[in-house]
Structure formats: structure tokens, C-alpha cells
C-alpha positions in Angstrom: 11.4 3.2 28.8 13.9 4.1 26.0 16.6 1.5 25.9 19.8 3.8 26.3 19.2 6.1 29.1 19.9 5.3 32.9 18.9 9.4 33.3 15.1 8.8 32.7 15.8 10.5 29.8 14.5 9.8 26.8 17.2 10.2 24.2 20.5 8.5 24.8 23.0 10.9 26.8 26.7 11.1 27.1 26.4 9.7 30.9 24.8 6.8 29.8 27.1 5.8 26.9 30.1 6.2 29.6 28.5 4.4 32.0 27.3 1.4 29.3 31.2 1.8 28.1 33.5 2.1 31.2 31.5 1.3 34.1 32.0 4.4 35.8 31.3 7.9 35.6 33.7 9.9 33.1 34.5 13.3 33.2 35.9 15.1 30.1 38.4 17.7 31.0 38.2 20.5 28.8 42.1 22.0 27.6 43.3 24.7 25.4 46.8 24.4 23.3 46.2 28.1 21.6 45.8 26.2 18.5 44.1 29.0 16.8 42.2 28.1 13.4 43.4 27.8 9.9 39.9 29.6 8.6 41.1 32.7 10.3 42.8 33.6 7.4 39.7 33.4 5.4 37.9 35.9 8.1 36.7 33.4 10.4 33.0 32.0 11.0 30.7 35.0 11.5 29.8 33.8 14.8 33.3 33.2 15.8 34.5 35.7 19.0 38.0 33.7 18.9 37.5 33.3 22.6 37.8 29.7 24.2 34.4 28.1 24.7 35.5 26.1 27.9 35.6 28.9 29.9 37.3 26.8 33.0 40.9 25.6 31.2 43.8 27.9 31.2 46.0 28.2 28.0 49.1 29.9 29.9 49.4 26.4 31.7 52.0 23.6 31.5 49.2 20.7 29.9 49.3 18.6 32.7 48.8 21.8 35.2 46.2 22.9 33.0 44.5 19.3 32.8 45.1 19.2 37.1 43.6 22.1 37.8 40.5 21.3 36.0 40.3 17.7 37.8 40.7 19.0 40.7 37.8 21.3 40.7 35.6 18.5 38.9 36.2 15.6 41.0 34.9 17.6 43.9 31.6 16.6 43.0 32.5 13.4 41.7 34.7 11.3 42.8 35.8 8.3 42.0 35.8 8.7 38.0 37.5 8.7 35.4 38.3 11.0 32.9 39.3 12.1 29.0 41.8 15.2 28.2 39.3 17.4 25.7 40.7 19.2 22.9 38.3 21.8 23.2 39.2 25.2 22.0 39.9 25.9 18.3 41.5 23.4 15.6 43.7 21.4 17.3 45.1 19.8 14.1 46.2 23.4 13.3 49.3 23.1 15.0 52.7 21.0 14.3 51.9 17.5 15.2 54.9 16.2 16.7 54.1 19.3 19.5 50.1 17.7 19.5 52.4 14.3 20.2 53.8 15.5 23.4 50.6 16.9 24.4 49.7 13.6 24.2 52.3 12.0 25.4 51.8 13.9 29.1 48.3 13.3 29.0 48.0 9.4 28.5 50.3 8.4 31.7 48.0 9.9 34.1 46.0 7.8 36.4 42.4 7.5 35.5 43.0 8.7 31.9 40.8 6.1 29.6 40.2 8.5 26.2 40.9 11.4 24.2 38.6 14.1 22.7 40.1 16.6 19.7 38.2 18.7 18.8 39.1 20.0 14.4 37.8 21.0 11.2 36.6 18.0 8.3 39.1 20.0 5.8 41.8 19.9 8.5 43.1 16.8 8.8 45.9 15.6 6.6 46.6 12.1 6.3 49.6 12.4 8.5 47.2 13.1 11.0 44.8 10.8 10.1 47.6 7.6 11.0 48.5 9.2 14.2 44.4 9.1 15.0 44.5 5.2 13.6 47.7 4.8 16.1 46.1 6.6 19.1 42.8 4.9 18.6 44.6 1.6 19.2 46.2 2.9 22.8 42.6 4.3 24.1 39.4 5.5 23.5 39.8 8.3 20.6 36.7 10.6 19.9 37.5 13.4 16.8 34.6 15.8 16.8 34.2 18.0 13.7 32.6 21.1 13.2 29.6 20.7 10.6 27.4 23.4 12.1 24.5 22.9 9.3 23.9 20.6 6.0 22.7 23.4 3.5 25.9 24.7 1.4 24.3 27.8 1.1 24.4 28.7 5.0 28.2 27.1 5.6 29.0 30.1 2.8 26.8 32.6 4.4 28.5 31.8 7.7 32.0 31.4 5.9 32.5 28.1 7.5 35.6 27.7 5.1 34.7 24.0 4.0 31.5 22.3 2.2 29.4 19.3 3.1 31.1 17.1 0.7 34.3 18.2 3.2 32.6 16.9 6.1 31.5 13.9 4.4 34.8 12.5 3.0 36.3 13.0 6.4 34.0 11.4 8.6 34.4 8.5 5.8 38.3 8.6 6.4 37.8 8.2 10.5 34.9 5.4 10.3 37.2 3.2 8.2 39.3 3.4 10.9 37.0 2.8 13.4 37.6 6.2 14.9 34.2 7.4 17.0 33.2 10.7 15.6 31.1 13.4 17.1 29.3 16.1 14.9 28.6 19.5 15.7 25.4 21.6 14.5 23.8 25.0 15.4 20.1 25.3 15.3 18.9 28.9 14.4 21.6 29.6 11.7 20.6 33.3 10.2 18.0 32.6 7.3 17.6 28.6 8.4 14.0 27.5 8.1 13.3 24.2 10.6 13.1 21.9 7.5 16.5 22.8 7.1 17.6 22.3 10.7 15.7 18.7 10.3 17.6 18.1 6.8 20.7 18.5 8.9 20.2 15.4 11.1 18.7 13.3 8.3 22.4 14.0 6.6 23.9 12.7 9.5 22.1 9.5 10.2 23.0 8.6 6.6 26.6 9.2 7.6 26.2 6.9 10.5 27.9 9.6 13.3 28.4 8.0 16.7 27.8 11.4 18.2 26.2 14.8 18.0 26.4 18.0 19.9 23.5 20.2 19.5 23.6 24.0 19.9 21.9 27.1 19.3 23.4 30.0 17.7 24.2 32.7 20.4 25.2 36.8 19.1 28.7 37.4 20.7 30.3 40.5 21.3 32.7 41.7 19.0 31.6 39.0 15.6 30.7 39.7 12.2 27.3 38.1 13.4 26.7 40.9 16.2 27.0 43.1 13.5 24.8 41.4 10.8 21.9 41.4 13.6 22.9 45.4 14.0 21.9 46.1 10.8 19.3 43.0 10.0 17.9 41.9 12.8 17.8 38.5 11.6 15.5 36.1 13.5 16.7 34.7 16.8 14.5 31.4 17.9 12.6 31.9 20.7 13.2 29.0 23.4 9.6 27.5 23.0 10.8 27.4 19.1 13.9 25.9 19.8 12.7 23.1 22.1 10.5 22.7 19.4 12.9 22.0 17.1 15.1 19.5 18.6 12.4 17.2 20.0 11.8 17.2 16.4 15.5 16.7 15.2 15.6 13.8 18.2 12.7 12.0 16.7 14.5 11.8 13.4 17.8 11.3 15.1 19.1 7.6 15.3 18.6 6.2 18.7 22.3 4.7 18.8 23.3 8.3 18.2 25.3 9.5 21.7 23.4 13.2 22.7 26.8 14.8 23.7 25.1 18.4 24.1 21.8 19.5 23.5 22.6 23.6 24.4 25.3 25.4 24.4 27.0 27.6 27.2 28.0 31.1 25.8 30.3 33.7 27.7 27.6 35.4 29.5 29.9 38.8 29.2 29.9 38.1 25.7 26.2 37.3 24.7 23.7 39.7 23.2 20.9 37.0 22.2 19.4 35.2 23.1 19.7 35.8 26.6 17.5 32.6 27.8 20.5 30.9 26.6 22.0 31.4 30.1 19.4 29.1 31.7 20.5 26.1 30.9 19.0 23.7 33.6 15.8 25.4 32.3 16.1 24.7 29.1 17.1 20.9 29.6 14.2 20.5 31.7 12.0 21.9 29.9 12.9 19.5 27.2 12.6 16.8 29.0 8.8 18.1 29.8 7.9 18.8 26.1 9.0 15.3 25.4 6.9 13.4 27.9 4.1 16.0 26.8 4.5 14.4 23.6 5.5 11.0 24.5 8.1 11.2 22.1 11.8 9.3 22.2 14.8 9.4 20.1 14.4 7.7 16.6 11.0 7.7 16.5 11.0 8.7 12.9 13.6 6.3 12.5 12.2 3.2 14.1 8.9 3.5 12.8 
């Protein structure tokens, strides 16, 4: 039995960490401020539709209407819990802080509310915002989770990510010496990636000692420089055998202390072009769960052995 899982699972989930952490079950309740992103200016990543990834929140709402409204539909199906406001939806350091501050503000006096989630870019946070982080971490749980998307240089400039690994490096460096619990994002299946790459990536982040990570795999949108690259390339898309594959791989190597916060992603379904098994996500996390007891395989095998 792996030690951090009360989901039979065995790598350690998000439910399990909450559960280990606050008792109860917590909810993170996705929001959208219309922050917008400062690498815009640069073009944008190529994967980038500019569309919010939540798909439930509603920027045209008042913050604690939009936060409601989401709550409301969630608690449905589970009562009881608790939850944490998610900065989901583009940079939210990209706007003026002292508006971020009443965000904030509204957020922290509701009933129930035990955390924060903000979700930026490692070459967008100044240190003004980095001492409002050190404040806010003192009042509640603070999670800042930064967009790495891959380890190799040479794919953040192909996907013109805007910032290098060094970037990432020097700001998760800045939010562990504050004690600030940071959450990495990667994409498996990166144009040109080879799975030795996709493995480098997580061995990069173990070395960084991340609390957190959020796996996905790279989905064409409508409408993105990327839709158009597989136009005219066709670029490989992993199959979903391939990218099971890969992650039970990147989970072996993975540190077990390391919180699983998402192991697919959920794509616009309007939106996608490939790859379309990316809409099954039940199957995919099941069938994960398979390959791994087929293997007898656990989080940080590599690691711890």
C-alpha cells in the first residue's frame, strides 16, 4: 500500500493531501479576474487559445458572485467541505496589486474559506508581490502555481513560453524561502519532445523540491499558432497508450511527497482538434490506475530505490 493515498491510488493525490491537511474534503473553486498575460505582447504560447481553462467561472461576475455560483453548483455533491478561491485563468500577478488585494480581501471572510490558489508566470512576480505572498501565507494556506510547461530551453523557445528555466528556478527559490507551497505545471507531448525529455523534466523538479505538480498533455486548439504548426507539420500527437506510458514512467521518478494535483487536462471540447481521447478523462485516469497495478509500480520508485 503506498503511504499517501486514501484513493487506493498509488501516487499521492490532491484529495489525500487535503484530507491529511484539513480533515475534510476541499474543494478548489476555480475564478477568473480577466487578468490577461504579460507574454501576450511577445505573441503568446503557441498553444495558448486565450480562452479560460475553467470552463465553469464567470469573469463578468462581482468575485464573490462569481466564487458563489461555483460553490453552489460544487457543494451539491459534496457537502460539508471546505474550500480555496483558485486563481485559475491567466497571470493573475499581471494586474495592479492593490485591485488583486481586494480580490482578496472579499474572498478570505467567507465561511469555509481555509486557502488560496494563484495561478502566474516564474518571470512575473516582482518582489512587491512576493511580500504580499509572505503576508498572505501567514493568514492561510497560500499555494502559487507556476507555469514551467517543460525543462528543455530549447522547447520553452519553440513554444515562446517568454521565460527560461533558470526563470523558473530562481522563483520557486524566492517562494520556498518563504515557506510558500508551490505547484508546477508541465505538458507531456510538447512538439519535437522525445520521452527522455518528458522524464528530464520531473528529474528537474525533484531537485527543486516542488510540493506539487500538475501534469497535462498538450491538446491542438482552435484558433493557436499550434493548430496551425500541425496544419502544415503534422507534428506527432501521443497516442493515449503512449502517454500513460509516459507518466507511469515520470511517477516512478517523481518524489513520493510530491502532491499529484492533475494528471490530464480538460480542453474546451468546442475547441479541440487532437487529440480527441483527451475528452475521456475518467478513461484515461482509470486506465492509469490499471497500467500501474499491471506493473506494480508506485510513485518514487526510482526515487526510493
Amino acid at each position: 500500500m503506498f503511504k499517501n493515498t486514501i484513493d487506493n491510488k498509488r501516487y499521492y493525490t490532491l484529495n489525500c493531501f487535503f484530507k491529511k491537511k484539513f480533515k475534510k474534503k476541499v474543494i478548489k473553486i476555480p475564478l477568473d479576474i480577466n487578468s490577461g498575460c504579460p507574454n501576450q505582447l511577445n505573441g503568446g504560447c503557441i498553444f495558448c487559445s486565450n480562452r479560460s481553462v475553467s470552463n465553469i467561472s464567470d469573469s463578468t461576475l462581482d468575485i464573490v458572485e462569481q466564487f458563489n455560483k461555483v460553490k453552489n453548483i460544487l457543494e451539491k455533491k459534496w457537502p460539508n467541505s471546505l474550500y480555496i478561491p483558485y486563481f485559475q485563468s491567466g497571470t493573475n500577478t499581471n494586474i495592479p496589486i492593490q485591485k488583486f488585494k481586494n480580490f482578496v480581501d472579499k474572498l478570505l471572510v467567507i465561511n469555509k474559506v481555509v486557502g488560496l490558489s494563484i495561478a502566474t508566470r516564474p518571470d512575473a512576480i516582482s518582489d512587491e508581490w512576493l511580500n504580499y505572498f509572505d503576508e498572505l501565507n501567514k493568514k492561510t494556506f497560500l499555494t502559487i502555481e507556476l507555469g514551467l510547461q517543460s525543462s528543455n530551453d530549447n522547447t520553452l523557445k519553440y513554444i515562446n513560453r517568454g521565460h527560461t528555466c533558470k526563470d523558473f528556478s530562481d522563483t520557486v527559490v524566492k517562494l520556498q524561502q518563504k515557506n510558500i507551497f508551490t505547484v508546477a505545471h508541465i505538458i507531456n507531448g510538447l512538439p519535437y519532445e522525445t520521452k527522455t525529455d518528458m522524464i528530464n523534466t520531473i528529474k528537474y523538479l525533484n531537485k527543486l523540491n516542488i510540493n506539487a505538480i500538475k501534469i497535462h498533455m498538450l491538446f491542438i486548439s482552435k484558433n493557436t499558432k499550434l493548430a496551425t504548426i500541425y496544419h502544415d507539420t503534422k507534428f506527432h500527437i501521443l497516442s493515449k497508450d503512449e502517454y500513460i506510458d509516459i507518466v507511469c514512467e515520470q511517477l516512478q521518478y517523481l518524489n513520493e511527497n510530491i502532491v499529484i494535483e492533475r494528471i490530464t487536462g480538460d480542453p474546451i471540447i468546442g475547441d479541440l482538434i487532437e487529440p480527441q481521447w483527451l475528452t475521456k478523462k475518467f478513461v484515461i485516469l482509470n486506465d492509469l490506475d490499471k497500467e500501474m497495478v499491471k506493473r506494480n509500480i508506485y510513485q518514487g520508485d526510482y526515487v526510493n530505490h
